[in-house]
Every structure is written in C-alpha cells, then in structure tokens.
C-alpha positions as CSV (number, residue, x, y, z in Angstrom):
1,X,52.6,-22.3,72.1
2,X,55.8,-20.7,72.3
3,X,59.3,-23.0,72.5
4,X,61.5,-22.5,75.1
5,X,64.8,-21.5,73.3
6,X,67.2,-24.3,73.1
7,X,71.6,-25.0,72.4
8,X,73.2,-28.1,72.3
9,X,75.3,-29.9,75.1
10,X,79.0,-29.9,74.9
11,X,79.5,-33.2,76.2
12,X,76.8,-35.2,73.5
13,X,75.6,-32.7,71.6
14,X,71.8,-33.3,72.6
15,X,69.6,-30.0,72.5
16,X,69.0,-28.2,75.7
17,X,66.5,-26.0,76.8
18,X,66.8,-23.4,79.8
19,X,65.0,-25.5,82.1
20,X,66.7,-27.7,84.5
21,X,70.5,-27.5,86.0
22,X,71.3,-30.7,83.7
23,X,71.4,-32.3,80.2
24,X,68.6,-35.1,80.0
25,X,70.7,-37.2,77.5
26,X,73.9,-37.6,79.3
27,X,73.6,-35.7,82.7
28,X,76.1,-33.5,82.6
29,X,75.4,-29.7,84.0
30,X,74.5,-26.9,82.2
31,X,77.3,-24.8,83.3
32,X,76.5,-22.4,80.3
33,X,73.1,-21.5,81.8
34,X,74.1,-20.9,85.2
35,X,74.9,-17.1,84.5
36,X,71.5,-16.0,82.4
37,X,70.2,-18.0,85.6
38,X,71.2,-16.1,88.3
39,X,70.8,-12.9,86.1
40,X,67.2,-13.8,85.9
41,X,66.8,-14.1,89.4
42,X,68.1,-11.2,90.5
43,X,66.2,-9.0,88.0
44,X,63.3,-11.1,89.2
45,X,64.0,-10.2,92.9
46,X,65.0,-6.3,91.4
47,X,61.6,-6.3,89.7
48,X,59.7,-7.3,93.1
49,X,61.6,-5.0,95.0
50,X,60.5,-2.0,92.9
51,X,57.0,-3.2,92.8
52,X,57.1,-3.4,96.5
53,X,58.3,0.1,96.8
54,X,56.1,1.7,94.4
55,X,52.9,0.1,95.7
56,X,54.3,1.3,99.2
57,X,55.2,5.2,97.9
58,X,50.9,5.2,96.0
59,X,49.6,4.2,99.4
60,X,51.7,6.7,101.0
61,X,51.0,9.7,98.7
62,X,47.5,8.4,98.9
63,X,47.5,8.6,102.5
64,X,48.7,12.1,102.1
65,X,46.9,13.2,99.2
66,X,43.9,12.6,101.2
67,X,45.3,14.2,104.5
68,X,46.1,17.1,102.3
69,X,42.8,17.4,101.2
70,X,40.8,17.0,104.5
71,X,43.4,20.1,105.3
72,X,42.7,22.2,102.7
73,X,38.6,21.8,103.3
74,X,39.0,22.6,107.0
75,X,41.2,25.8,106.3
76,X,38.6,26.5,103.5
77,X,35.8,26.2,106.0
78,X,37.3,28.2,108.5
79,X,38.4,30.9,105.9
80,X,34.7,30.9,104.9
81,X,33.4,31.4,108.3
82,X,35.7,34.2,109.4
83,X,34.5,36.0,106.0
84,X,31.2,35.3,106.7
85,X,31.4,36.3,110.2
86,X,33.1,39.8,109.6
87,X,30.3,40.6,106.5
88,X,27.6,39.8,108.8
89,X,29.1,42.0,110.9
90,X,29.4,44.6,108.8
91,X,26.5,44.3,107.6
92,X,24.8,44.9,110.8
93,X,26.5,47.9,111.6
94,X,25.7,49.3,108.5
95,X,22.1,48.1,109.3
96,X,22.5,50.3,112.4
97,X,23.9,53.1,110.7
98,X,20.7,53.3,108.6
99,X,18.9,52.9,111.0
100,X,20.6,55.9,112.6
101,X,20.3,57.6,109.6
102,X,16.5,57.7,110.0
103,X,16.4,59.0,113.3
104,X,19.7,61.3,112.7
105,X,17.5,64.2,114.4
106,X,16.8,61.4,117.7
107,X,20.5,61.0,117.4
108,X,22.1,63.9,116.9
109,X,20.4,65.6,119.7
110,X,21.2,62.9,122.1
111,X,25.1,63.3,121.1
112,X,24.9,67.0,121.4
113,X,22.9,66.2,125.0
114,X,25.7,63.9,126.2
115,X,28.3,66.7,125.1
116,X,26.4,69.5,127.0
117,X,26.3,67.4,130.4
118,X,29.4,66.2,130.1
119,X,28.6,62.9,130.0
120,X,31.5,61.7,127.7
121,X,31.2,58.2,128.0
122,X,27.7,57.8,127.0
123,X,29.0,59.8,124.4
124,X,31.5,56.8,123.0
125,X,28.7,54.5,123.8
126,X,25.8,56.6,121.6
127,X,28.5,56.3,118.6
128,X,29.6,53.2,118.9
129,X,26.6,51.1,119.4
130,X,24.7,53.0,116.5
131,X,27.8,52.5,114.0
132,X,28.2,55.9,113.2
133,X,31.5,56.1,111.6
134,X,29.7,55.2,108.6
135,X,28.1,58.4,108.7
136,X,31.3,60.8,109.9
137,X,31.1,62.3,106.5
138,X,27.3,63.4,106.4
139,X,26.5,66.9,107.6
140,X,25.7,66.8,111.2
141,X,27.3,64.0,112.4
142,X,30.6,65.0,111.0
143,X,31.4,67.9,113.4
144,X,30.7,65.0,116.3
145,X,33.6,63.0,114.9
146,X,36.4,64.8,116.3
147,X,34.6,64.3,119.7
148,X,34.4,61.0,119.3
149,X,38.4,60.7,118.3
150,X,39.1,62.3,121.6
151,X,36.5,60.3,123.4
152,X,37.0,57.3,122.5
153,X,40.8,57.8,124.1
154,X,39.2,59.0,126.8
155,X,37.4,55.8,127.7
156,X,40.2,53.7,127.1
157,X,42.4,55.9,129.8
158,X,39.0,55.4,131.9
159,X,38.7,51.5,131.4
160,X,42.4,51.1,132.4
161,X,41.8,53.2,135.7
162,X,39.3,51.0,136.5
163,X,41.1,47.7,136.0
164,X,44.1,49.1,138.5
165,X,41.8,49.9,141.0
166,X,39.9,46.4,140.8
167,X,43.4,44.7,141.8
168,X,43.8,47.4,144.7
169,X,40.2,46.2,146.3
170,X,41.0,42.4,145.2
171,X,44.8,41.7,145.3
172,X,44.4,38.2,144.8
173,X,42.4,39.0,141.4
174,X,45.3,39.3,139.1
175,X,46.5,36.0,137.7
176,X,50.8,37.5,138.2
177,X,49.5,38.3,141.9
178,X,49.1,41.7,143.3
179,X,53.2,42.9,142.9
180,X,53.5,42.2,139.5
181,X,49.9,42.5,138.4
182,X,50.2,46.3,140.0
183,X,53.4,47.2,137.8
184,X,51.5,45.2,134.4
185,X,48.3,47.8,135.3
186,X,50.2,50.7,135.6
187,X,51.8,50.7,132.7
188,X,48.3,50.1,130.6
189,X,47.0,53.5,132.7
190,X,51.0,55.5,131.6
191,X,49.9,53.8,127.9
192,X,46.4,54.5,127.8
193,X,47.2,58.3,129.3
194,X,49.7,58.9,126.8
195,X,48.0,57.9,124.1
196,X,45.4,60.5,124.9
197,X,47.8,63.1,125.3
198,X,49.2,62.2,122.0
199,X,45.4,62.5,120.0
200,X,44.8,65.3,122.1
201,X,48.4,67.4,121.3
202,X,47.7,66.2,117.5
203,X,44.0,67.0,116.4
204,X,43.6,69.4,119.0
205,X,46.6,71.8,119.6
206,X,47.9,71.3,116.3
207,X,44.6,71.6,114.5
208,X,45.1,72.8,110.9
209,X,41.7,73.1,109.2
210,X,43.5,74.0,106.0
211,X,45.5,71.1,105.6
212,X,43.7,68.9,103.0
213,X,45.1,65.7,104.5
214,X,43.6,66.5,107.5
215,X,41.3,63.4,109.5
216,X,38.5,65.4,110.7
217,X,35.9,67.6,109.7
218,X,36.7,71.6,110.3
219,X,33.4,71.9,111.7
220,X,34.5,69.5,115.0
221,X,36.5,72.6,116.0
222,X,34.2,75.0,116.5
223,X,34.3,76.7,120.0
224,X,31.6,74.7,121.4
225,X,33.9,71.0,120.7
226,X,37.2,72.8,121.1
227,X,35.9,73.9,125.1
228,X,34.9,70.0,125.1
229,X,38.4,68.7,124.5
230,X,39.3,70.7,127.2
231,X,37.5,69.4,129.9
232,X,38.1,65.8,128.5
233,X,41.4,66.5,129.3
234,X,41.0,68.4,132.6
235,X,39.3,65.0,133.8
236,X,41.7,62.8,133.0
237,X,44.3,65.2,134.5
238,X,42.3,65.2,137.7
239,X,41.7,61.4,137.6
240,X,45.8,60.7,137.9
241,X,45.8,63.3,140.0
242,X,43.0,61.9,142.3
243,X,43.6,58.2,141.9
244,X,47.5,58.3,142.2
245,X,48.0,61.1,144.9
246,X,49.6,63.6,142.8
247,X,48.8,67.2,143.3
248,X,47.5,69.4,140.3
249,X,49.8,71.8,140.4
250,X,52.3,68.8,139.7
251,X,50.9,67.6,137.0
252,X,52.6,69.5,134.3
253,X,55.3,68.0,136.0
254,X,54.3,64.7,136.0
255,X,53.4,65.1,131.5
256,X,56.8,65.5,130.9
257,X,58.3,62.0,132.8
258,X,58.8,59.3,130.8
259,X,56.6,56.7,130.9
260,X,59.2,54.3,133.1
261,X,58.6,57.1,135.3
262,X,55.2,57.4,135.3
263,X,54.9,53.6,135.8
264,X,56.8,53.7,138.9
265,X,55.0,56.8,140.4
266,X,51.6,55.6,139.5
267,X,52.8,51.5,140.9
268,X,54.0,53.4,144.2
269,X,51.0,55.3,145.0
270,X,48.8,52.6,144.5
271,X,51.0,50.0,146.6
272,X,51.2,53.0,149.1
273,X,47.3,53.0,149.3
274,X,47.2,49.0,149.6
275,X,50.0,49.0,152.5
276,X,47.8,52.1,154.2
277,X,44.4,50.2,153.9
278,X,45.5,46.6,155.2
279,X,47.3,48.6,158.6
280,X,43.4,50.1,159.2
C-alpha cells in the first residue's frame, strides 16, 4: 500500500501528510500545502476539461465520419447508376445497329426511298431510331451520312417552327406569356435556321473531298445527295418565307441580317398574324 508522502510541522515538529488543511498534533494549518493544493486542483479541473472536449471532438468527428460516409455511398450509387444507365444505353444502340446491320439491304433502300420522295424527316427518324452512326463508316451507309448531317439540322429548324406556331394558336401556352414567349421562340427558329445555314455553307458549299481531315465520306457528294441538299435548303427557305410573310425574292436579303434582326422580323410577323386573327 503506498504512503502518502509526509514533512514535519513547523510549529511541533509532528509528521504531516498531504491530507487535511491542519496538523493533527498541535492544530496549526498547513500553510505549506496550500499551494501543491490548489495546483492539484486546477490540473484536476484542466484534466476534466480536456477529457470533456476530447470526448466531445470523437462524437463529433464520429458524427461526421459517418455523415461522410453515407455521402460518399449515395454519390457512389448515383455515379454507378448514371454509368450503368449510359452503357445500357449504348449498348442498345449498338444492339440496333446490328440489327441494322443484318437488314442493311431493308435499310438502305428505305433511306434511299425517303431521299427520292423527299421525305427528309423520316429520313432523320430511319437513322436515328436504327443507331446508324455506328455504321457511317461501312460502305453503303456512309454516302447517307452527309444527308443525315444536313437533315438532322433540318429537323431541328422544323421542330422550332412548330413550337412558334403552337404559341400563335394557344397564346396562353407559354409559361413567360404570349409577348415574351413570342420573342424567346423566335430566336430558337433565327438559331435553329442559322445553324443550318452554317452546316449547309460548310459541308456543302465548301465541300473538299481531298482534304483528309474532312467529316464525311466523299461518296455523300455525289450529284444525287448534292441535288438533295439543295432542296433541303429550298424548304427551309420557303418555310420562313411562308410562315413569317416574307417574299422569296427577299430572302437573300433576309440571310444576310443579323440574327437581332431576324428575331424582330420573324417576332413581328407572327404578332402581326395573332393581332389579324383575334380582329376576325
């Protein structure tokens, strides 16, 4: 058993031990163990403190350890299911391709059918929906490619058209209202009709089959496709033309405004058309 460590009293000389605030022989105090005392107590109190605060800090960084990890699962699990999502669909279009693949003939004559009657939407839709861009580079299907470059403009331009025109027949249809929704449509159409212009300017007009850098296929510019681009362009020349009120023999004109320009003409004739239709 261990002994408390002991001095004597100054007063009587009797041993003292640590315990106690005074001498058991002659009662005097033990002013010389006051100072270890209260040096005790506040290391004591220093100690509890600490422990206090370090217990606190664990539970704390356990707290967030653990919302750390519920975090990092979640993300994982969404990370997995947006890679899993884009590979499955993947791999059905490449399904679809191969598919396509064994009935290239089926295909192929259907794509050159849609071309012939100048049906250029089902044209997009044939390609798209039977994921042939996986098979741009195999011979037959790579002279359509270039068609479907120039198409698939084409229906964008279309689709836009037909999303101004819904607001015309329903003003209350656009969440802005009809004023603002008009000006927010019409600048999709000047967008999606420059953007044709653009493809058409660059892989048409400019076509250079000898430049090895080039995107498509030489054989997409044969006569048959090049006559092609031109009527996809000719109806989306007509459509503006028809849609917005603006003669043909203006429309060169109209190609070379900006497209702040074009958004106001295109907004005015269609507000022009509302204002005439609700005076019937």
């Amino acid at each position: 058993m261990a002994v408390a460590p002991t001095t004597q009293c100054p007063f009587c000389g009797a041993p003292l031990t640590v315990e106690g605030d005074f001498c058991p022989n002659c009662g005097s105090k033990k002013q010389q163990f006051t100072e270890h005392r209260a040096h005790m107590k506040a290391y004591k109190k220093a100690f509890e403190d600490t422990k206090n605060t370090v217990v606190a800090e664990n539970r704390r960084d356990s707290k967030k350890a653990a919302s750390i990890a519920i975090i990092a699962v979640l993300v994982a699990l969404i990370l997995g299911e947006i890679i899993v999502t884009r590979f499955s669909y993947r791999i059905v279009e490449r399904y679809q391709a191969s598919v396509a693949k064994k009935n290239s003939r089926a295909i192929l004559t259907a794509l050159d059918e849609s071309e012939k009657t100048e049906q250029f939407e089902l044209f997009y839709m044939i390609w798209t929906e039977n994921s042939l861009r996986y098979l741009k580079d195999d011979s037959g299907f790579r002279e359509y490619y270039g068609v479907y470059a120039i198409t698939s403009s084409y229906n964008d331009f279309i689709s836009s058209i037909a999303y101004m025109q819904n607001l015309a027949i329903d003003p209350e249809s656009d969440y802005e209202g009809f004023e603002k929704g008009i000006e927010r449509k019409a600048q999709n159409v000047v967008y999606a009709y420059n953007s044709f212009l653009r493809r058409y300017e660059s892989y048409v007009e400019n076509f250079k089959p000898d430049d090895k850098y080039y995107t498509y296929h030489p054989d997409g510019f044969s006569e048959k496709h090049m006559e092609t681009y031109r009527k996809i362009k000719e109806n989306a020349r007509y459509m503006i033309s028809y849609y917005f009120d603006i003669p043909l023999e203006d429309m060169d004109d109209f190609d070379k405004l900006s497209e702040a320009k074009m958004t106001v003409r295109l907004t005015e004739a269609l507000e022009a058309k509302y204002a005439a239709k609700d005076n019937e």
